[in-house]
C-alpha positions in Angstrom: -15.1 29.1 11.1 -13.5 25.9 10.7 -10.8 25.0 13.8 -7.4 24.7 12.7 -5.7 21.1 12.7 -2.9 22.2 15.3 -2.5 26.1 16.4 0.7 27.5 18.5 -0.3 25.8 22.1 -0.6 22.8 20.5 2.5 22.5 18.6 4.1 23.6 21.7 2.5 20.8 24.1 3.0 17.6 21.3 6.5 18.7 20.4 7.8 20.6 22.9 9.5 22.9 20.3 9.3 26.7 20.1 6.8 28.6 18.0 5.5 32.1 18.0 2.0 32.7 18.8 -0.8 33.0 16.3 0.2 30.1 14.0 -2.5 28.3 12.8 -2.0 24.7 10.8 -4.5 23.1 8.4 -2.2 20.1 7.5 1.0 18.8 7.6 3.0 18.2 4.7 6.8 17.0 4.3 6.9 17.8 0.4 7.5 21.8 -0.5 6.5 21.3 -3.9 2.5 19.8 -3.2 2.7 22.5 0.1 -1.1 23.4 0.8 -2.0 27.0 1.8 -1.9 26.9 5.9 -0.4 24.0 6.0 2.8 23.2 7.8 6.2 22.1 6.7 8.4 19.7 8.0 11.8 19.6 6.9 13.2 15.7 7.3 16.1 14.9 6.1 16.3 12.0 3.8 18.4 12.0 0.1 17.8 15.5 0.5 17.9 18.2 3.7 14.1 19.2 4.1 15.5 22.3 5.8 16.9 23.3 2.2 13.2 23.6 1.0 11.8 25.6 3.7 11.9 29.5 2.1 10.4 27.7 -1.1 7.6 26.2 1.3 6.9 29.4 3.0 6.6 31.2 -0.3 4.3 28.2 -1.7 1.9 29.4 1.5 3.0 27.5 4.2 1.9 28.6 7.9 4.8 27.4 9.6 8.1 25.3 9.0 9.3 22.7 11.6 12.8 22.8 12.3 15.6 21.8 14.2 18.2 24.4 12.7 18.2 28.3 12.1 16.6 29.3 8.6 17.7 33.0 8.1 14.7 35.2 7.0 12.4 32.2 7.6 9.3 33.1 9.5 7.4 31.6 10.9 9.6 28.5 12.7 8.5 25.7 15.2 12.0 25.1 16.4 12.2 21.4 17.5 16.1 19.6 18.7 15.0 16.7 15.7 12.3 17.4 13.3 11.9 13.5 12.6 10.9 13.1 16.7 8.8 16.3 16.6 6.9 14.9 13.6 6.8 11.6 15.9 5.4 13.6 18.5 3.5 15.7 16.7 2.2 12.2 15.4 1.5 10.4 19.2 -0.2 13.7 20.0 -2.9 13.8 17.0 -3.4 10.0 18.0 -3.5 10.5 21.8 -6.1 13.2 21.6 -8.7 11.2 18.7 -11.9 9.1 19.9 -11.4 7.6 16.3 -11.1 3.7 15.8 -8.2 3.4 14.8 -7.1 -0.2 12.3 -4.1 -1.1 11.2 -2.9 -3.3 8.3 0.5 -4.7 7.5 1.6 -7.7 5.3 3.8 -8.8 2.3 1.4 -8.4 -0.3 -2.2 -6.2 -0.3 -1.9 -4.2 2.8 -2.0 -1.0 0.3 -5.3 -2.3 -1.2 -6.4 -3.6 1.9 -6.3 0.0 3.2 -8.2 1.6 0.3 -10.8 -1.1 0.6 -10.7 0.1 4.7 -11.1 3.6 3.5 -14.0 3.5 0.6 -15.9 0.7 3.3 -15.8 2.2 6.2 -16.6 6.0 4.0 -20.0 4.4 4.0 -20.0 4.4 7.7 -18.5 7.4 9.2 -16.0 9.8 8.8 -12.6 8.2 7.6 -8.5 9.8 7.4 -6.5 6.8 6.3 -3.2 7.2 5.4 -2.3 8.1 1.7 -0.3 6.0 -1.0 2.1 4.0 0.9 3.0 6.0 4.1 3.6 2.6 5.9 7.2 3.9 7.5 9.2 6.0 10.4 7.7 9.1 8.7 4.6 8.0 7.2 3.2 6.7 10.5 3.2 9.5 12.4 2.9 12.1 9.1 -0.5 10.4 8.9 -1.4 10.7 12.5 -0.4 14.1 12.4 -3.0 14.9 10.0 -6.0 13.3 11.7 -8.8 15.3 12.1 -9.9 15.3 15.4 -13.5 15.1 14.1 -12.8 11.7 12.0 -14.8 8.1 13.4 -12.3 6.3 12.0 -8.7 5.8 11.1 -6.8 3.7 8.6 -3.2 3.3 9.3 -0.6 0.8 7.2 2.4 -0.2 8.6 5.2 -2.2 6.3 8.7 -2.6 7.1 12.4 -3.3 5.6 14.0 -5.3 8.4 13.4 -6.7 12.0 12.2 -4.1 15.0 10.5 -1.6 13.1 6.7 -2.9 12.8 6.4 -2.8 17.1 7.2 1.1 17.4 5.0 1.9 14.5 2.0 0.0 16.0 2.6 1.1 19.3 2.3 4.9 18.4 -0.5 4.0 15.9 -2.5 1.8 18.6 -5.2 0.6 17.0 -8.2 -1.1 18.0 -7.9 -4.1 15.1 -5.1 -5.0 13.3 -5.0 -6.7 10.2 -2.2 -8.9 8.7 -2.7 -10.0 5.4 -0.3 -12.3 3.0 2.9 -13.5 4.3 5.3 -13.8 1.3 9.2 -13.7 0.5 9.1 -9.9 0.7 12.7 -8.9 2.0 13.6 -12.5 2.7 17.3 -11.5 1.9 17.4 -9.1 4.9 14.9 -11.2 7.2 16.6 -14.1 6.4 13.5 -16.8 6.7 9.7 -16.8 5.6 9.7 -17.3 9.7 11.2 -14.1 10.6 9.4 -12.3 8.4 6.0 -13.8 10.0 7.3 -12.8 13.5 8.2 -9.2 12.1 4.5 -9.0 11.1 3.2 -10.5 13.9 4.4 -7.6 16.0 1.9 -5.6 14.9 -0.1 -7.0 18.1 2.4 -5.2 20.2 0.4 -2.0 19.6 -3.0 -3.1 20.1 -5.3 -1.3 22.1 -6.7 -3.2 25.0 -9.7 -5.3 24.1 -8.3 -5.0 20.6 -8.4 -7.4 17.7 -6.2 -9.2 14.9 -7.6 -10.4 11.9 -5.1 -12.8 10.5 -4.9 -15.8 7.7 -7.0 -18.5 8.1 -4.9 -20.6 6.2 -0.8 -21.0 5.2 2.1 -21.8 6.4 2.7 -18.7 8.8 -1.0 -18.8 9.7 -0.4 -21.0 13.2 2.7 -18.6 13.9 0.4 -15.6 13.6 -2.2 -16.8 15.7 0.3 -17.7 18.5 1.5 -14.6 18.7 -1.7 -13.1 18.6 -3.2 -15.5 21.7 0.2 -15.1 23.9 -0.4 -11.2 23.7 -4.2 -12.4 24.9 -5.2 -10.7 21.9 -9.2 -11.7 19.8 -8.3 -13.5 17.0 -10.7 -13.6 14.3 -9.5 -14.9 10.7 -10.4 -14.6 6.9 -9.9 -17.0 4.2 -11.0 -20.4 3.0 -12.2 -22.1 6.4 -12.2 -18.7 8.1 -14.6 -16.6 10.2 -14.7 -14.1 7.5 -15.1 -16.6 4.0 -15.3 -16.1 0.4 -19.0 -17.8 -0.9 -20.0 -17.7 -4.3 -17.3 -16.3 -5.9 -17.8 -14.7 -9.3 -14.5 -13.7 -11.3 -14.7 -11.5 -14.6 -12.1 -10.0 -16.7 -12.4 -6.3 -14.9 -15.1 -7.2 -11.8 -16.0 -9.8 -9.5 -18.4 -10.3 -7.6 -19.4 -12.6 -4.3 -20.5 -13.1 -0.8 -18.5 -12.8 2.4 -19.7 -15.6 5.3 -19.3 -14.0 8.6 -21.1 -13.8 11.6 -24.0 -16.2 10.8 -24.7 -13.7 8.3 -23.5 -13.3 3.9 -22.9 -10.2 2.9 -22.9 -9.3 -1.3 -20.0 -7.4 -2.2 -19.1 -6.4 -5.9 -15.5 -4.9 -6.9 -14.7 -3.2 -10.0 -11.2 -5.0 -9.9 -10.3 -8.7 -10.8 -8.4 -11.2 -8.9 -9.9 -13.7 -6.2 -7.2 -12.3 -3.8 -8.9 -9.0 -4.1 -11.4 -11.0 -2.4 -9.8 -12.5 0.1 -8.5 -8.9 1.2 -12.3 -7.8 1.1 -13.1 -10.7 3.6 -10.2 -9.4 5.8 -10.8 -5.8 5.5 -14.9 -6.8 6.1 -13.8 -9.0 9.5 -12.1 -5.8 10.5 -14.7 -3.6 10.0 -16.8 -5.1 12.3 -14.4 -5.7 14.5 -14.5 -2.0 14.6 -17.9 -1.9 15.6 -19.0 -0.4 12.2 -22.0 -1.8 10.4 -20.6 -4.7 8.0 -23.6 -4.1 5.0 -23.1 -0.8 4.9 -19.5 -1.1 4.3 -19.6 -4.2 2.2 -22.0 -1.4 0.3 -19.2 1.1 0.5 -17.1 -1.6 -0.9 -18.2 -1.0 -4.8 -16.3 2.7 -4.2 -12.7 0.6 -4.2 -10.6 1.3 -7.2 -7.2 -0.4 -7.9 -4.3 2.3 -7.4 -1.8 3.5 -10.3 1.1 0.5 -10.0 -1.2 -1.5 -7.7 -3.4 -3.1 -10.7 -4.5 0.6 -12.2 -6.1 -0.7 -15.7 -5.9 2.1 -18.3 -6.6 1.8 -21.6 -4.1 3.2 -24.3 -5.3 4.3 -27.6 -3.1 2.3 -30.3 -2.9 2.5 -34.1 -6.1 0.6 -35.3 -7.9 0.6 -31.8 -6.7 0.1 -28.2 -4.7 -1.6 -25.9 -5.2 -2.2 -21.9 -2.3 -1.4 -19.5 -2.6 -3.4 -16.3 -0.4 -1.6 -14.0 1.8 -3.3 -11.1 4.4 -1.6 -11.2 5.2 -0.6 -7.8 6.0 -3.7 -6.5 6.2 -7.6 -6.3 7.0 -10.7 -4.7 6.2 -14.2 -5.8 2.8 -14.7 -4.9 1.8 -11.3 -5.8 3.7 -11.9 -8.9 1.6 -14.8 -9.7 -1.9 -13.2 -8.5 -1.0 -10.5 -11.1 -0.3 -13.3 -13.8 -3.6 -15.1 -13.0 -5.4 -11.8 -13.9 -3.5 -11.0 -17.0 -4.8 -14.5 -17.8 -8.2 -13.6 -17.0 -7.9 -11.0 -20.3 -10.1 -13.5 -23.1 -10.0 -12.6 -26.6 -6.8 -10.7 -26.4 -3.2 -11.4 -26.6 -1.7 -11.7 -23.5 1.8 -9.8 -22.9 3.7 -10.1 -19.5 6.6 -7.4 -18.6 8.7 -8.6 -16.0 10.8 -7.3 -13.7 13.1 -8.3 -10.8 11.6 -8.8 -7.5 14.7 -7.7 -5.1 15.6 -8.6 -1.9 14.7 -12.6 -2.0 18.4 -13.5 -0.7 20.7 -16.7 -2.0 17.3 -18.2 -3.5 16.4 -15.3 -6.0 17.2 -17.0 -9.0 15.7 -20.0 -8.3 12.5 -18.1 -7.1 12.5 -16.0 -10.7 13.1 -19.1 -12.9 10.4 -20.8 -10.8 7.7 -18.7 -12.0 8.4 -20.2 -15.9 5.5 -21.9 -15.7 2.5 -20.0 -14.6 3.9 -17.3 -16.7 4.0 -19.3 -19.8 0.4 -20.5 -18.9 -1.0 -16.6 -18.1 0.8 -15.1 -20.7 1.6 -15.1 -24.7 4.5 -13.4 -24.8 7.3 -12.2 -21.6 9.4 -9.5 -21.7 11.7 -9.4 -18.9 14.7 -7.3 -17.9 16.9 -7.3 -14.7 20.1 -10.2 -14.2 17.7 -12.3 -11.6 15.3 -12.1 -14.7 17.5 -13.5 -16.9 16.6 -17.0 -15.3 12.9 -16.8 -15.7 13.6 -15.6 -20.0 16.0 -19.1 -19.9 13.3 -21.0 -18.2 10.8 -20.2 -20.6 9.3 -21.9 -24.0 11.0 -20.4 -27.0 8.1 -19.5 -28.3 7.3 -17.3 -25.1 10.4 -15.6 -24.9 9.6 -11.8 -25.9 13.1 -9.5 -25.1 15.4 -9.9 -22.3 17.3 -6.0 -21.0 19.7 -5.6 -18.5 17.1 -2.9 -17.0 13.7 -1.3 -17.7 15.0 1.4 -19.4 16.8 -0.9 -22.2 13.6 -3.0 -22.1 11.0 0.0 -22.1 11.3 0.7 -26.1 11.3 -2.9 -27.1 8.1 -3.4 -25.4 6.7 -0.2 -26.7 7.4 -1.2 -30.3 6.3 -4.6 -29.6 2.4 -3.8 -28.6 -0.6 -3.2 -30.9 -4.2 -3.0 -31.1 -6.2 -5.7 -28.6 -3.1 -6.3 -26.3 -3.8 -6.6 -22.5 -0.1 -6.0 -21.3 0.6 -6.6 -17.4 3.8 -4.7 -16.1 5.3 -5.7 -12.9 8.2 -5.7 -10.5 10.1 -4.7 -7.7 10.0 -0.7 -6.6 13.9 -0.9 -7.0 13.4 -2.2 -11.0 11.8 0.9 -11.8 9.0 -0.5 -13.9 7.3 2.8 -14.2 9.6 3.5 -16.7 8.0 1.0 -18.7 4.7 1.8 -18.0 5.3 5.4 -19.0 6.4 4.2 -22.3 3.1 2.1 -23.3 1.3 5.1 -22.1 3.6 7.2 -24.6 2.3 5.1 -27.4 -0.9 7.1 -27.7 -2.5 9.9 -25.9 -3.2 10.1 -22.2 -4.8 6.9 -21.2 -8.5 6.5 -19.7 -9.1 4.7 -16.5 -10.8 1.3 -18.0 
């Protein structure tokens, strides 16, 4: 009989809380809708009071519910004073008792991918529980500790952040063995206030580290000497990836929905092949392949394990649409976006030969006084990558001015004024990149190409 992942005594000695005996956890969930059978509820309070949802958990097949208020008729209850610090706890304790190694990964741009490329390489290697979607925050953290499994070799934890102090706590309850920082970009320069504070923000992610631990930062850029300072003055390993770096891209193959190459570290190349496009997919396999062995894992197996690395749904998903006289390919990036991941996305769209190329644009928030400036900037990659933009959003409205006449699709106010245009606009043999910020809700554009025909196919 398989152990349960936390059982009464447990949950009493990580949270302190009260809990009746015979309770027996095999996850830990904060959603009552996807609640698994055994698994326990915790009832945060965010837009909406978790503790609301509890009966509905408990009748979905929830073990327990953990909570820091009475729920009458609710049984059974691990009763903690604040069910965000009892998941915290609950979170330090499923780290504190692992003999996992443990990596974290932050940055402005690719940590998600970076930590599925962690996940399907280091698969190849052992045992892996890395964090799911983007659980990067206060809750995600520890939600993802939580649910390690004592037995796992190795954990994948991503870190992100809104504004200044929150990467430090995050890493130091994580306390990994490597950590990883990938791209530094504008990414919340408007509440950071400088590409500099937002490179220090990152760079805290060494205040975690294990001792004996290791950062795998950029070889190259503007933040890159910042990084490494911060990284030396902790007396932290550096290692880097990137042009020049210890882990380095060789012999770099690019297709339209592949690439192929080698990664230089070590003394030693290493073949890798991803079933994704982009050369800074790449460069995120050469950081996620420094960490592995930093690790201690063997780096051809898990350049191996590499090929198993898909793109995720908003995160460069392509899915192919059936349209009236063939089909059309969706390249979905719709989660998020800054400008450089706005112009890595472009570069692939680019990379689409033999189709026309349509761009859907939307605003990339949070980029302070110069957000315009950065929008209209973009004119001319996006008028090389692309045939035609759509764009909606007000900062948006800059880049549509910007642009050729002859490029200019629609400008909306928002994605849902710009989702129909778009819809009505695409036919057969289109390659149609979507993209924005998470607050420009350009998933409501996606789900309108993907309304166009039946259910799309992963391509």
């Amino acid at each position: 009989m398989t152990a349960p992942l936390w059982d009464s005594a447990s949950l009493r000695e990580a949270t302190g809380g009260e809990v009746p005996d015979g309770v027996a956890i095999t996850g830990v969930s904060i959603d009552s809708r996807g609640i698994g059978s055994g698994e326990l509820f915790v009832a945060l309070r965010d837009a909406r009071d978790g503790h609301d949802f509890v009966p509905d958990a408990l009748s979905r097949g929830a073990a327990c519910a953990m909570v820091d208020r009475a729920i009458p008729g609710a049984a059974p209850l691990l009763r903690v004073d604040d069910t965000l610090a009892g998941l915290t706890e609950l979170g330090a304790a499923g780290r504190a008792r692992s003999a996992a190694r443990f990596v974290a990964v932050t940055g402005s741009v690719g940590k998600t991918s970076t930590k599925e490329m962690l996940a399907a390489g280091l698969a190849a290697c052992g045992s892996v529980h890395a964090a799911v979607a983007s659980y990067n925050n206060h809750w995600g953290v520890p939600l993802t500790l939580a649910r390690m499994p004592v037995s796992a070799g190795y954990g994948v934890i991503e870190i992100g952040m809104n504004t200044r102090g929150e990467i430090a706590p995050l890493s130091r309850l994580a306390r990994p063995h490597v950590a990883v920082i990938i791209t530094i970009a504008p990414a919340h320069l408007g509440r950071l206030g400088s590409i500099e504070a937002i490179a220090e923000e990152k760079a805290d992610i060494v205040a975690g580290l294990e001792p004996g631990g290791v950062a795998v930062l950029p070889a190259e850029g503007a933040q890159a000497g910042l990084l490494r300072r911060r990284a030396e003055e902790a007396g932290v390993r550096v290692v880097t990836f990137g042009d020049g770096g210890d882990a380095r891209l060789l012999d770099w193959q690019g297709e339209a929905d592949r690439q192929s190459f080698r990664v230089g570290l070590g003394g030693q190349a290493f073949p890798v092949s991803l079933a994704v496009p982009g050369r800074h997919m790449a460069m995120n396999a050469c950081a996620a392949l420094a960490a592995a062995q930093a690790l201690g894992a063997d780096p051809s197996r898990f350049a191996e394990g590499l090929s198993a690395f898909s793109a995720l749904a908003g995160r460069g998903a392509r899915v192919v649409i059936p349209a009236p006289g063939g089909t059309l390919l969706l390249l979905d990036e719709s989660y998020n976006a800054n400008t450089v991941s706005m112009r890595a996305a472009l570069a692939v769209l680019a990379a689409q030969r033999e189709m026309r190329r349509v761009a859907v644009m939307g605003d990339m928030l949070e980029l302070g006084d110069e957000g315009v400036a950065m929008h209209a900037a973009l004119a001319t990659d996006a008028a090389a990558c692309a045939d035609i933009v759509f764009t909606c959003g007000p900062q948006m409205q800059a880049l549509h001015d910007a642009l050729p006449p002859e490029k200019r699709g629609a400008h909306a106010p928002d994605s849902a004024a710009l989702a129909p245009m778009v819809a009505d606009a695409l036919r057969a043999r289109d390659a149609v990149l979507v993209k924005g910020s998470l607050g420009s809700r350009m998933a409501v554009v996606v789900r309108a190409i993907k309304a166009i025909g039946p259910q799309g196919a992963a391509a």
